[in-house]
C-alpha positions as CSV (number, residue, x, y, z in Angstrom):
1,X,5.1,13.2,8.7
2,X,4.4,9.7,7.0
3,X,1.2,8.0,6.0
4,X,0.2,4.7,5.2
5,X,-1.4,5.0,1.3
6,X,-4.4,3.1,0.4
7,X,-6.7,2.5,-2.6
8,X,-10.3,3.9,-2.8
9,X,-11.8,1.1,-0.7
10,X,-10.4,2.2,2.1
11,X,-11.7,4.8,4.1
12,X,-9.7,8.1,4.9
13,X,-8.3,8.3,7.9
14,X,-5.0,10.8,9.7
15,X,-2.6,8.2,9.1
16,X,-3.9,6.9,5.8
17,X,-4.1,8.7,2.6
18,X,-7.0,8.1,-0.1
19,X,-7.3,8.8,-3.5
20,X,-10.1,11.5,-4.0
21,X,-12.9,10.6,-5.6
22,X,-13.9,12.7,-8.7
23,X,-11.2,14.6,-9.2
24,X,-11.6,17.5,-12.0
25,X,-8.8,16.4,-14.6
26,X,-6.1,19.3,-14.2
27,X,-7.1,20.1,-11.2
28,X,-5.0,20.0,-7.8
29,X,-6.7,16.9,-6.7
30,X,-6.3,15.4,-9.9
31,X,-2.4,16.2,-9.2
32,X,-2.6,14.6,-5.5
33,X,-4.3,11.4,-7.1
34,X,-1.6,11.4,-9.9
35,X,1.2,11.3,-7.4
36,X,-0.8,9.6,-4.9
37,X,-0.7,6.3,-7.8
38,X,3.1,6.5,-8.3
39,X,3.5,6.1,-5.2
40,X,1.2,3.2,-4.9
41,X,2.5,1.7,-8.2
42,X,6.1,1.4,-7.2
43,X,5.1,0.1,-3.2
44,X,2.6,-2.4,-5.1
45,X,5.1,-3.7,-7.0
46,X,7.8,-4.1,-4.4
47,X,5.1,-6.1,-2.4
48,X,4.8,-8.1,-5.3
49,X,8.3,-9.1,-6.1
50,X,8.8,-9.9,-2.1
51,X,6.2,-11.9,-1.7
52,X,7.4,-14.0,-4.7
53,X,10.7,-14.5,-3.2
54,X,9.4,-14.7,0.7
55,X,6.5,-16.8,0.0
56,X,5.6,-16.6,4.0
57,X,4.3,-13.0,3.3
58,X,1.8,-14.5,1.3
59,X,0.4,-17.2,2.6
60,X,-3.3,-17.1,2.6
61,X,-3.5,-13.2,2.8
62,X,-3.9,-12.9,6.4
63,X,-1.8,-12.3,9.4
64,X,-0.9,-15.6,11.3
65,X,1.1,-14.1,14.1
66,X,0.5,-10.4,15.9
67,X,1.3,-8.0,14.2
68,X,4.7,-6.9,16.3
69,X,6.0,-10.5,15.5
70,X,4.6,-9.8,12.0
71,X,6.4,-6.4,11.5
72,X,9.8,-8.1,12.5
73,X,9.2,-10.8,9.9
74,X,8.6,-8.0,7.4
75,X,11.6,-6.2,8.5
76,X,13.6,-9.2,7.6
77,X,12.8,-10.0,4.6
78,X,13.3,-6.3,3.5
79,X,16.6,-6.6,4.8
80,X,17.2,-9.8,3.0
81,X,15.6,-8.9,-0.3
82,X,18.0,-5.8,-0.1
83,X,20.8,-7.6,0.4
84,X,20.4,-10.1,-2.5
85,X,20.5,-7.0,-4.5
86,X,23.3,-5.8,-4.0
87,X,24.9,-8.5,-4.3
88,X,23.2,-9.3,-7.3
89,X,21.8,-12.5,-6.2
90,X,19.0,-13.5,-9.1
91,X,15.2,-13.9,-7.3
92,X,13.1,-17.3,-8.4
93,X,11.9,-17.2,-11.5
94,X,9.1,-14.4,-11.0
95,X,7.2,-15.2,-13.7
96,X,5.9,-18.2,-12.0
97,X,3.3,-15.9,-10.8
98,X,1.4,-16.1,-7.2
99,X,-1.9,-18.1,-7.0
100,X,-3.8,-17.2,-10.0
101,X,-7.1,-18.4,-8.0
102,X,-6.1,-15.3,-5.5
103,X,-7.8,-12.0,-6.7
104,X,-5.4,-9.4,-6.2
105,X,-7.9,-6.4,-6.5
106,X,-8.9,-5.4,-2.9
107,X,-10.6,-2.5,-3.8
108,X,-14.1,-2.0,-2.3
109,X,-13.3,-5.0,0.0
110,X,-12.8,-3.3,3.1
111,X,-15.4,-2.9,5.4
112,X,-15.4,-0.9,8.4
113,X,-17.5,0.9,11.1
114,X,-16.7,4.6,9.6
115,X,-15.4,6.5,13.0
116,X,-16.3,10.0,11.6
117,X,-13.8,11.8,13.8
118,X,-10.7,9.7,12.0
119,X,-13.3,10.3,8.8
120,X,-12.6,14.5,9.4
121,X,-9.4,14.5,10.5
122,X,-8.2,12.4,8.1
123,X,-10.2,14.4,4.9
124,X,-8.4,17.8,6.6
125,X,-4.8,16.5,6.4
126,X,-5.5,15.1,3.2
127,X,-6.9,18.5,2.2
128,X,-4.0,20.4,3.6
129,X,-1.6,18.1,1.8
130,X,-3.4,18.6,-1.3
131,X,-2.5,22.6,-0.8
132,X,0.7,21.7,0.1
133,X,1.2,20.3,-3.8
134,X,0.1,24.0,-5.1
């Protein structure tokens, strides 16, 4: 199975996983939230160094074609990054930084109509993946 992973300020759903809020240090959640941010971390970061290198998957932090056409565009630039790394082709000078007047912290920005049946679902796979970790 595979899941989308998303920050606290997005709500849980079945296909997207959420950090849980207040977890008990040492506990199992506290373990899900700990891998949970690795995982983030290293995705966050790979976002980052593509969108300095493909500056089209940055512009103006929205999606200007549908989302299929968007995908494919995605899918290329993956496939291009990739290849530049193995062949050791050096990226732009990545210290130049994205927009500094972009705020990259999205968290608590995303507001949506809560459909509590996605809402449950999406708390018990999260829960059974949390007992999964024991």
């Amino acid at each position: 199975m595979v899941w989308l992973l998303g920050d606290s300020g997005y709500p849980q759903r079945p296909w997207l996983m959420t950090p849980i809020l207040d977890a008990t240090s040492g506990s199992i959640n506290s373990v899900y939230n700990e891998k949970h941010m690795r995982a983030r971390v290293v995705i966050e970061n790979t976002f980052s160094r593509m969108k300095n290198r493909w500056r089209c998957l940055h512009k103006d932090r929205v999606l200007h074609y549908r989302p299929l056409k968007c995908s494919k565009i995605i899918l290329a630039c993956s496939v291009l990054h990739n290849l530049m790394i193995d062949f050791g082709i050096e990226a732009l000078d990545e210290d130049m930084g994205l927009d500094e007047n972009i705020n990259e912290d999205t968290e608590g920005s995303y507001i949506e109509e809560e459909a509590t049946s996605d809402l449950i679902r999406g708390r018990i796979l999260r829960d059974q993946l949390v007992r999964r970790l024991q």
